[in-house]
C-alpha positions as CSV (number, residue, x, y, z in Angstrom):
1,X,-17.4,48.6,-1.2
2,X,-15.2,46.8,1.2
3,X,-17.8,44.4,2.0
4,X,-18.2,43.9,-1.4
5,X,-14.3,43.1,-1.6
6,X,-13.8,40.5,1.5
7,X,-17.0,38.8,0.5
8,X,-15.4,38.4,-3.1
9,X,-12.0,37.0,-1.5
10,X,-14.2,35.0,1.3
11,X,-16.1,32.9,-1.7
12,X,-13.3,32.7,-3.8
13,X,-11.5,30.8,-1.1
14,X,-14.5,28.7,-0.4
15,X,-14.6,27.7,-3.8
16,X,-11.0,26.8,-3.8
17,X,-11.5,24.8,-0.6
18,X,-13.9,22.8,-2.0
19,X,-12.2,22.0,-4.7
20,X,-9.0,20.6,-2.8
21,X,-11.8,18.4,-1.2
22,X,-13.0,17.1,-4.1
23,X,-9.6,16.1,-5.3
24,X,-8.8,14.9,-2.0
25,X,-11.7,12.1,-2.1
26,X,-10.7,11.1,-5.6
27,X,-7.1,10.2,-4.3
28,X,-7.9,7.4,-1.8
29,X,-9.4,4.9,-4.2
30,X,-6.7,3.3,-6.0
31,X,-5.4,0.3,-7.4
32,X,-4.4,-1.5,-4.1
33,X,-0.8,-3.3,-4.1
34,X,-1.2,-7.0,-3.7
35,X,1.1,-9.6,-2.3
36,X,-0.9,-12.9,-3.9
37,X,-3.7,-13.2,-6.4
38,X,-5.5,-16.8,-6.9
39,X,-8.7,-17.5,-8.9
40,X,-10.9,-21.1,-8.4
41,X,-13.9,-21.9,-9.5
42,X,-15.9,-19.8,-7.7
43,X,-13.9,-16.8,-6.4
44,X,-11.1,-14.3,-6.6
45,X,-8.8,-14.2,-3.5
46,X,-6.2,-11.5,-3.3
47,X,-3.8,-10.7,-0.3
48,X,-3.5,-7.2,0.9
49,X,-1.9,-5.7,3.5
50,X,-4.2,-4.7,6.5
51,X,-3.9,-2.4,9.3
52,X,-6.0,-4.8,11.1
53,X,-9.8,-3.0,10.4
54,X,-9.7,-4.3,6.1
55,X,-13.0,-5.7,5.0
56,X,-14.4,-7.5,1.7
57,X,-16.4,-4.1,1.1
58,X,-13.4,-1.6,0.8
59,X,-13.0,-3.0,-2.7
60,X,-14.2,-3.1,-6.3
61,X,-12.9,-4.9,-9.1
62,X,-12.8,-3.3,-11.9
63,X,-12.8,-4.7,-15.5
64,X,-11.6,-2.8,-18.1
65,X,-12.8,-4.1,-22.0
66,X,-10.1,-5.0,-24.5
67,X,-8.5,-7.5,-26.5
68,X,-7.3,-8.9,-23.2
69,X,-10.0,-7.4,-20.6
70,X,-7.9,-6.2,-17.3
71,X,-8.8,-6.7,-13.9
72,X,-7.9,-4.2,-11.0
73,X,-8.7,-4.5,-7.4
74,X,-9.7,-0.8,-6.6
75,X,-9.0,-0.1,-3.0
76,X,-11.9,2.6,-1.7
77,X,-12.1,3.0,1.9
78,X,-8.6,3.0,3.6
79,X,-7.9,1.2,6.8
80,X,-7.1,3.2,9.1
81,X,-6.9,1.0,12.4
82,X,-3.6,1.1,14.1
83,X,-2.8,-2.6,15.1
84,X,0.0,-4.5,13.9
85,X,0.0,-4.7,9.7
86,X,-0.1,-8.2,8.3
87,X,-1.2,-9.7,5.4
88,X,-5.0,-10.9,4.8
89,X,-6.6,-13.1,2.4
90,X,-9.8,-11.6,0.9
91,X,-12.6,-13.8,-1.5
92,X,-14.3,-11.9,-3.8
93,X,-16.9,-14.4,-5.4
94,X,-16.6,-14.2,-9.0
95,X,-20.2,-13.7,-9.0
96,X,-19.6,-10.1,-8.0
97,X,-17.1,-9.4,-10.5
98,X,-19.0,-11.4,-13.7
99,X,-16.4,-13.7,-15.0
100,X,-16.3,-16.9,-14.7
101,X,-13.1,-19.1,-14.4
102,X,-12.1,-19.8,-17.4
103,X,-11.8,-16.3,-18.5
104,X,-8.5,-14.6,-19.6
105,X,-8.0,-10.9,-18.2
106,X,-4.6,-9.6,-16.8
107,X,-3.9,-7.9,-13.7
108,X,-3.7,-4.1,-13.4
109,X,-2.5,-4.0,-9.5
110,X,1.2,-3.8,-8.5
111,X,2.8,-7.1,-7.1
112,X,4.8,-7.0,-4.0
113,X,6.2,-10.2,-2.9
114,X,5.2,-11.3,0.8
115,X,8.2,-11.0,3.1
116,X,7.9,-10.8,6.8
117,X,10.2,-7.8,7.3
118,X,7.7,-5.8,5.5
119,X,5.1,-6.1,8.2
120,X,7.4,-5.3,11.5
């Protein structure tokens, strides 16, 4: 019967586990701060702040439908390099994202205004 009992307790805390995983993985993509957005013809380019290791791929826009659709650049693989942070300029065709330029979305992301002091 006390088998019984610690195997009880032992899955109880591996389902419990598994769920603080789950939510862990769900809290690293997020709508990334920028610190510039432009649009041109033929592409999106957004500043971010990089840790020095920030790619093109560790981002999805995402465009939600509405009377005014919204765009959000969705952050999903962190950078977790440890060189010296500075702001980089990323070009996301606007093939990828399926607008073109002369279409009228808002922007979901939070601003924050490039200033040196924030990268020393």
């Amino acid at each position: 019967m006390i088998r019984y009992s610690a195997l009880t307790v032992l899955s109880i805390i591996m389902m419990t586990a598994g769920g603080c995983v789950a939510t862990t993985k769900a809290e690293k993509t997020y709508a990334e701060p920028l610190h510039d957005f432009r649009l041109t013809d033929t592409s999106l380019w957004f500043t971010v702040t990089s840790n020095g290791c920030t790619q093109l791929e560790h981002f999805d826009i995402v465009m939600q439908h509405a009377d005014i659709p919204q765009l959000t650049v969705v952050r999903k693989k962190q950078d977790n390099c440890r060189r010296k942070r500075r702001a980089l300029d990323i070009e996301y065709p606007l093939s990828m994202v399926g607008i073109d330029a002369t279409t009228a979305f808002t922007i979901g992301n939070p601003f924050i205004p490039f200033r040196k002091q924030i990268f020393k």
